[in-house]
DRENMI-674343 format. One line per 2 residues: number of its first residue (from 1); their letters; for each residue x, z, y of C-alpha. Coordinates in Angstrom, 3 decimals, padded with zeros to 6 digits. Each point is the difference from the previous one (the first is absolute). Layout:
! residues N
NUM> a> X:Z:Y ~ ...
END
This chain:
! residues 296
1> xx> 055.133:125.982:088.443 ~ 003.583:000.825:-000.373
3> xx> 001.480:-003.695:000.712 ~ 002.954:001.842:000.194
5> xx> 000.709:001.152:-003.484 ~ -001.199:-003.470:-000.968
7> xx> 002.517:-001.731:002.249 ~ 002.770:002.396:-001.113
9> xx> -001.222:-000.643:-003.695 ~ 000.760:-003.609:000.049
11> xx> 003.551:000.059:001.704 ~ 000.813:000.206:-004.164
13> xx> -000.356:-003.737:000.180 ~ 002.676:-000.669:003.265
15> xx> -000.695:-003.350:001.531 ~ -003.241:-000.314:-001.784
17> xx> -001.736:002.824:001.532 ~ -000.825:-001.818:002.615
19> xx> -001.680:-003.145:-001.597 ~ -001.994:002.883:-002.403
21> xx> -001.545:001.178:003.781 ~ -000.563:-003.534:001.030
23> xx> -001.615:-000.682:-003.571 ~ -001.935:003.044:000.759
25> xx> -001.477:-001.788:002.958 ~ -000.507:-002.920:-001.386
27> xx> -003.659:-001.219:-000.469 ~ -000.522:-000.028:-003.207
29> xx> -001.698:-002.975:-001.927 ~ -002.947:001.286:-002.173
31> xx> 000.673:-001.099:-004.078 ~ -002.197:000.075:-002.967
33> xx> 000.759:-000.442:-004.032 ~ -001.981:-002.475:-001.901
35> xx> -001.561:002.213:-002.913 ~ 000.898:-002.573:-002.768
37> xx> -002.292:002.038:-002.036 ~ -002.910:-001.446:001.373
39> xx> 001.451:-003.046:001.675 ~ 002.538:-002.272:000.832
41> xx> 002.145:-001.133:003.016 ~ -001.491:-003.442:000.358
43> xx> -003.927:000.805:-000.157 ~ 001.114:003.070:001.955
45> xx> 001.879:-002.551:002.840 ~ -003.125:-002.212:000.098
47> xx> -002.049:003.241:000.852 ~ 002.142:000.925:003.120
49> xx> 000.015:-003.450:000.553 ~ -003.704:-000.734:000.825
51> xx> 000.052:003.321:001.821 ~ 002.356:-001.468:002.144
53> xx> 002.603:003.029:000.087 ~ 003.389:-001.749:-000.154
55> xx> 002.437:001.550:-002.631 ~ 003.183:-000.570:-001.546
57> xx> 001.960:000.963:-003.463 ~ 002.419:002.949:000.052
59> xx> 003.237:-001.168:-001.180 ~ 000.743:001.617:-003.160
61> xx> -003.417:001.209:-001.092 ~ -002.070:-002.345:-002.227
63> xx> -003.473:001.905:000.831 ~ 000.287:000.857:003.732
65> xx> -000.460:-001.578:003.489 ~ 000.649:000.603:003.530
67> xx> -002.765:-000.386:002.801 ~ 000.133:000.697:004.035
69> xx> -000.062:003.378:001.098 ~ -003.504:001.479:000.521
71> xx> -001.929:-002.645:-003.036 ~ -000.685:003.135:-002.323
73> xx> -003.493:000.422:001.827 ~ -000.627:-003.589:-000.440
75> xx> 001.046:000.735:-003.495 ~ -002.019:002.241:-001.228
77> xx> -003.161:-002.056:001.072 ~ 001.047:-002.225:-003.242
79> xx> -001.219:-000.274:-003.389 ~ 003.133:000.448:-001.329
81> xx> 000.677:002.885:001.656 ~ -003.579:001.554:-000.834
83> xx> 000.688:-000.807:-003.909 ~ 003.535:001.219:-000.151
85> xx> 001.732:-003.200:-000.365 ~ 002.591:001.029:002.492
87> xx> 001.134:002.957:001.511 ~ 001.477:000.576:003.193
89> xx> 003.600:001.728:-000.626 ~ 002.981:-000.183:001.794
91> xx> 002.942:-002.033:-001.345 ~ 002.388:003.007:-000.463
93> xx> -002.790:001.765:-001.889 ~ 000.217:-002.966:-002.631
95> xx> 003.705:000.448:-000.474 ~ 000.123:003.104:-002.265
97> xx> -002.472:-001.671:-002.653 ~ 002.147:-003.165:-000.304
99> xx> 003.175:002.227:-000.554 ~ -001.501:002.743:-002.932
101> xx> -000.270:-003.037:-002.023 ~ -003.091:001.538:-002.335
103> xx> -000.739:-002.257:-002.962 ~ -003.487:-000.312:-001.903
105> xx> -000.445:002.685:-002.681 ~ 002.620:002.574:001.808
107> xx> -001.607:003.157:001.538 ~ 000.291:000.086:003.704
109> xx> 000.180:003.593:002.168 ~ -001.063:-000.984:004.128
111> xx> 000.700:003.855:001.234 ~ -001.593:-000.361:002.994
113> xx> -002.580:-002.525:-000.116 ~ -002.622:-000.391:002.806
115> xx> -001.406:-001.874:001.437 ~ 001.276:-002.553:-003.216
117> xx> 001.584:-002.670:001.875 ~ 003.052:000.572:-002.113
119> xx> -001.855:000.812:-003.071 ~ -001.941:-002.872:000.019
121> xx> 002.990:-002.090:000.432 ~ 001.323:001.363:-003.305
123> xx> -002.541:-001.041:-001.696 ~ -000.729:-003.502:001.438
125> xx> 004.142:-000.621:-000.898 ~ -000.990:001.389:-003.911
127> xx> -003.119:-002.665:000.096 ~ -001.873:003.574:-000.598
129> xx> 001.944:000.607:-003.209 ~ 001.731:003.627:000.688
131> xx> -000.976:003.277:000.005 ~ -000.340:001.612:003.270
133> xx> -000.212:003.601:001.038 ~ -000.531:000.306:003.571
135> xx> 000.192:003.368:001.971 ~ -001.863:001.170:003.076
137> xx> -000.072:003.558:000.825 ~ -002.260:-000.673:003.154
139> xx> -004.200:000.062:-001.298 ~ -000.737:-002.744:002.838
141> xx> 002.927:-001.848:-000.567 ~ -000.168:000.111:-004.204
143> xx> -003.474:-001.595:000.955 ~ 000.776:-002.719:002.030
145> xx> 002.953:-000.698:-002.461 ~ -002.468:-000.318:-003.074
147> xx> -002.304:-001.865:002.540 ~ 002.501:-002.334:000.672
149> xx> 001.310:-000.249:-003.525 ~ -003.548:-001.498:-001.081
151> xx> 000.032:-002.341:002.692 ~ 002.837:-001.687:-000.879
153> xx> -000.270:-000.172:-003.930 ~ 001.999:002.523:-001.286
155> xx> -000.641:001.157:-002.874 ~ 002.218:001.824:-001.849
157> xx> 000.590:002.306:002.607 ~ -000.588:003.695:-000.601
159> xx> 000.010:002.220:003.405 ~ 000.751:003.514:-000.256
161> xx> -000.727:001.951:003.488 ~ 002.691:002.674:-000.813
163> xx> 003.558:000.819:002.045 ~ 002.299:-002.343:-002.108
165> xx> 002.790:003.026:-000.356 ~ -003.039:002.201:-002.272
167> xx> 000.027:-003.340:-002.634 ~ 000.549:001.184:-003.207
169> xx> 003.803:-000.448:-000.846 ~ -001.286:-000.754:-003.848
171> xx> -001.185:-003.563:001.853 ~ 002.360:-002.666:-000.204
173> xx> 000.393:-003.645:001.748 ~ 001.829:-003.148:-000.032
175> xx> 000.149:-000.589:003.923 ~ -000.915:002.176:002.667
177> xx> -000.822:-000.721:003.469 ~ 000.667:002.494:002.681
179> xx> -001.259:-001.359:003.302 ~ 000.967:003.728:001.704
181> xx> -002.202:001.661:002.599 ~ 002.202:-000.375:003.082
183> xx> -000.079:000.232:003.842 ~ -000.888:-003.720:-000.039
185> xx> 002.528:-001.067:003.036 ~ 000.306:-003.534:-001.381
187> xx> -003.374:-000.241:000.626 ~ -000.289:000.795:004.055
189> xx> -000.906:-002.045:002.584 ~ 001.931:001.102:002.910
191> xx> -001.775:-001.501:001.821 ~ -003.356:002.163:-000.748
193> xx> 001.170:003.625:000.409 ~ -003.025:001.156:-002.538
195> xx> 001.590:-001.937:-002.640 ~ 003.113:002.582:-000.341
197> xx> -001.784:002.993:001.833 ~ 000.391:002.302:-002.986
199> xx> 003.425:-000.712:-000.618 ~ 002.551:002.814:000.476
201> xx> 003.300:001.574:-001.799 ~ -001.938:002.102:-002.181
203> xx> -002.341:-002.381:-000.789 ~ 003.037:-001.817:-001.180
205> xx> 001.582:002.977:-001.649 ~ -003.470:001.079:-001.707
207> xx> -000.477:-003.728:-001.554 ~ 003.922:-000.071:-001.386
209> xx> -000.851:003.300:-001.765 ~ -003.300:-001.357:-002.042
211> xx> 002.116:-003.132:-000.601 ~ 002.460:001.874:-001.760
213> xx> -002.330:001.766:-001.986 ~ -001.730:-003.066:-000.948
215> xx> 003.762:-001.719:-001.207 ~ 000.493:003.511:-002.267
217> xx> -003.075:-000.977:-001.652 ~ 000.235:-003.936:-000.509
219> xx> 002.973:000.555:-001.630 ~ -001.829:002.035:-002.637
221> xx> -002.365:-001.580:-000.579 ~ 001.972:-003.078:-000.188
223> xx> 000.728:-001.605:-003.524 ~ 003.464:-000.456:-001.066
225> xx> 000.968:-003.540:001.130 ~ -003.008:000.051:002.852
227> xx> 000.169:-001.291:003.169 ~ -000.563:002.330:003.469
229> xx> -000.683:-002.374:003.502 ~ 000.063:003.032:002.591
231> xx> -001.095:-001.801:003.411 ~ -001.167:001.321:003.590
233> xx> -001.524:-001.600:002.996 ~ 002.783:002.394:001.817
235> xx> 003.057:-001.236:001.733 ~ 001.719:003.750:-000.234
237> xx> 002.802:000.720:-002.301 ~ -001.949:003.475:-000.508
239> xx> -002.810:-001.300:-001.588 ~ 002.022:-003.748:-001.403
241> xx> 003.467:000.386:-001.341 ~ 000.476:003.801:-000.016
243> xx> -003.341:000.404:-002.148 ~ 000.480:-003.081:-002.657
245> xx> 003.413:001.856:-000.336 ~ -002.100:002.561:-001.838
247> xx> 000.006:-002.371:-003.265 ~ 003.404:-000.505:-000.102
249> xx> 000.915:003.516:000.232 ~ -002.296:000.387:-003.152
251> xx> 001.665:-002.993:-002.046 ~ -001.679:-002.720:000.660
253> xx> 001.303:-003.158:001.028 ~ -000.165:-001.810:003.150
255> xx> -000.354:-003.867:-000.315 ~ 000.928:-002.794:002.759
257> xx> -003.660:-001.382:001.500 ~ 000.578:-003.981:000.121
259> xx> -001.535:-001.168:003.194 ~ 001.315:-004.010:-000.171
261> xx> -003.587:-000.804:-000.170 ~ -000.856:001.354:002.812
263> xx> 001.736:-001.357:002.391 ~ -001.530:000.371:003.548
265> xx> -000.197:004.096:-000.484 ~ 002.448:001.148:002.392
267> xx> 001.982:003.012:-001.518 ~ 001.534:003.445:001.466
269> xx> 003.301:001.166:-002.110 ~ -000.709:003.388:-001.332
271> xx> 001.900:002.781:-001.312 ~ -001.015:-000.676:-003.476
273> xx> 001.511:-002.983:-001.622 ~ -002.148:-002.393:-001.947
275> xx> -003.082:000.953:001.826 ~ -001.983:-001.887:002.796
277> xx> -001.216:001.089:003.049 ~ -002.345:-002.529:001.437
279> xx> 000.235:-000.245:004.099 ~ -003.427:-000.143:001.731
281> xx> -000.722:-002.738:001.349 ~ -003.042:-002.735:001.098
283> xx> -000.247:-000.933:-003.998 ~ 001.130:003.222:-001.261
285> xx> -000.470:003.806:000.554 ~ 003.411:002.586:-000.575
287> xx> -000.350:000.950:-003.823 ~ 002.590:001.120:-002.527
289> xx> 000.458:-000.666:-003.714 ~ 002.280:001.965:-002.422
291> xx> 000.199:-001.364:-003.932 ~ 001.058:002.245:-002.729
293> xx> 000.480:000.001:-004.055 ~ -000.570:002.804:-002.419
295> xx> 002.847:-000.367:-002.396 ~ -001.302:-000.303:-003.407
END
């Protein structure tokens, strides 16, 4: 691993590099949504309850809950596991849903899709009343999305296993969600060296490219007065700031990401005004969010 270029990476943040490297050492509590689709919080509560696994709400979130490190084995022993009526997702991941703001009856774009955490999300928040496309270029990954998928109740979900930048530019959509492919250093445990041992510069490099290509092509396929949440589980400018920055160069524009409701997420200051870059830490792994509007 190049620890280096990750260390160097993150001086863009000054004093808050080095609570970023303590977050990524921090042991990291595992968290699960409550599929409201198929059941609710309290019924869900009781479940954990007479399992005797101890949780706790996530501030914020009206669907998900915190447990002790190392419960997802014990976890996926459970009925409600078994039956998809939760899912086991970080809390970051369950940011960029919250923030598209899709609506029942609008027609929703999730560019890259698997394994459907996020796309699953976006359709318990419509109650199951949008249209979906989800894209997977990956056979084995398109099939555990669509597994997944009818697990969980969705739907209204169509999954296309096709490279999001060949969609047909005649397709159109209210709200698209680009959850980029990215070197996924929010995500390491540096404290387990095979968490990060693929990551390197051109890793990096290689990932900001394909995001690029991938913000050319939202904004096409965007409708005129549609909403773009770009979003990364990276902690680089390369592949956060300097990619969203794609979408404004090609007219769109960026809007401020409120985070007053979630108040315990520590935050990095960024380059890019008006987005958020989440700070790893034992609640929460590194992720970024960028918001943009199509003018009408």
């Amino acid at each position: 691993m190049e620890l280096s270029y990750l260390t160097d990476g993150l001086g863009v943040y000054g004093a808050g590099a080095v609570q970023a490297l303590e977050g990524l050492r921090a042991l990291r509590k595992t968290t699960l949504r409550v599929n409201t689709l198929k059941a609710g919080m309290e019924e869900t509560e009781e479940e954990l309850s007479r399992a005797g696994i101890p949780f706790e709400r996530a501030g914020g979130f009206t669907f998900a809950l915190k447990l002790a490190h190392g419960s997802e084995p014990e976890l996926r022993k459970l009925s409600c596991y078994q039956t998809g009526r939760i899912y086991l997702q970080s809390l970051s991941s369950m940011l960029p849903p919250l923030f598209l703001g899709a609506q029942a009856g609008e027609d929703i774009l999730d560019m890259a899709a698997a394994p459907g955490g996020k796309t699953s999300e976006l359709c318990q928040l419509t109650g199951g009343g949008a249209f979906i496309t989800a894209c997977e270029i990956n056979p084995i990954r398109a099939q555990r999305l669509r597994a997944n998928l009818e697990l969980l109740g969705c739907r209204r979900v169509t999954v296309m296993q096709q490279d999001a930048r060949k969609l047909d530019d005649f397709l159109r959509f209210d709200r698209i969600l680009l959850d980029a492919p990215c070197s996924g250093s929010g995500t390491f445990d540096l404290n387990d060296e095979s968490s990060c041992a693929a990551f390197s510069r051109k890793l990096v490099l290689n990932s900001a490219k394909l995001q690029r290509e991938l913000v050319k092509k939202a904004v096409r396929l965007l409708k005129p007065g549609g909403t773009l949440l770009y979003s990364t589980c990276s902690l680089l400018e390369e592949e956060n700031a300097q990619s969203a920055r794609e979408a404004e160069k090609l007219g769109l524009v960026p809007e401020p990401i409120d985070m007053t409701p979630f108040a315990d997420v520590k935050l990095l200051k960024g380059s890019m005004q008006g987005t958020v870059t989440v700070c790893p830490d034992e609640n929460y792994e590194g992720f970024f969010m960028a918001r943009f509007k199509k003018k009408g």
